[in-house]
C-alpha positions, 0 to 999 in steps of 0.5 A: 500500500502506498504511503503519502506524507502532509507534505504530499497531500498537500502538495498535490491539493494545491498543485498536482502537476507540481505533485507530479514533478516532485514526487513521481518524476522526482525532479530536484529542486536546487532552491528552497524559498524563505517560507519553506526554510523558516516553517522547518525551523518552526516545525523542529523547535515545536517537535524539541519542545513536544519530544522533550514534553515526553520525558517531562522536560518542559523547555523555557520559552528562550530555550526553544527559541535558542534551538530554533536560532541554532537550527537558523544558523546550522541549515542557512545558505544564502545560495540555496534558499530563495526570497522572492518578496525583496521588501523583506530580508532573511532577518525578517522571516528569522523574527517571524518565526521567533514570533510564531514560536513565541505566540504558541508558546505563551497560548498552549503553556504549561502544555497540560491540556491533553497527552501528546501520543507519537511525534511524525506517526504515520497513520493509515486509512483505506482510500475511498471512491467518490461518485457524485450525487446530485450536489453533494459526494458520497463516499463509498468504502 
C-alpha cells in the first residue's frame, strides 16, 4: 500500500502537476524559498519542545527559541534558499518565526491540556471512491 506524507497531500491539493514533478518524476529542486526554510525551523523547535514534553522536560520559552536560532544558523545558505518578496530580508522571516514560536508558546503553556501520543506517526486509512450525487459526494468504502 502506498504511503503519502502532509507534505504530499498537500502538495498535490494545491498543485498536482507540481505533485507530479516532485514526487513521481522526482525532479530536484536546487532552491528552497524563505517560507519553506523558516516553517522547518518552526516545525523542529515545536517537535524539541513536544519530544522533550515526553520525558517531562518542559523547555523555557528562550530555550526553544535558542534551538530554533541554532537550527537558523546550522541549515542557512544564502545560495540555496530563495526570497522572492525583496521588501523583506532573511532577518525578517528569522523574527517571524521567533514570533510564531513565541505566540504558541505563551497560548498552549504549561502544555497540560491533553497527552501528546507519537511525534511524525504515520497513520493509515483505506482510500475511498467518490461518485457524485446530485450536489453533494458520497463516499463509498
Amino acid at each position: 500500500m502506498p504511503t503519502y506524507s502532509h507534505s504530499q497531500l498537500s502538495t498535490y491539493e494545491t498543485c498536482p502537476h507540481q505533485y507530479k514533478l516532485a514526487y513521481i518524476d522526482k525532479i530536484k529542486v536546487e532552491t528552497e524559498g524563505i517560507e519553506a526554510f523558516m516553517g522547518s525551523r518552526v516545525h523542529e523547535a515545536l517537535e524539541k519542545l513536544y519530544r522533550d514534553l515526553k520525558v517531562t522536560k518542559l523547555n523555557t520559552l528562550e530555550e526553544i527559541l535558542d534551538y530554533y536560532r541554532q537550527n537558523w544558523e546550522k541549515n542557512w545558505n544564502e545560495e540555496m534558499i530563495q526570497i522572492i518578496r525583496k521588501d523583506y530580508t532573511a532577518e525578517d522571516y528569522r523574527r517571524l518565526g521567533e514570533k510564531c514560536i513565541t505566540e504558541y508558546y505563551k497560548r498552549y503553556y504549561p502544555f497540560d491540556q491533553g497527552k501528546t501520543l507519537g511525534l511524525e506517526e504515520n497513520i493509515y486509512f483505506p482510500w475511498t471512491k467518490k461518485r457524485a450525487i446530485g450536489s453533494g459526494v458520497l463516499s463509498i468504502a
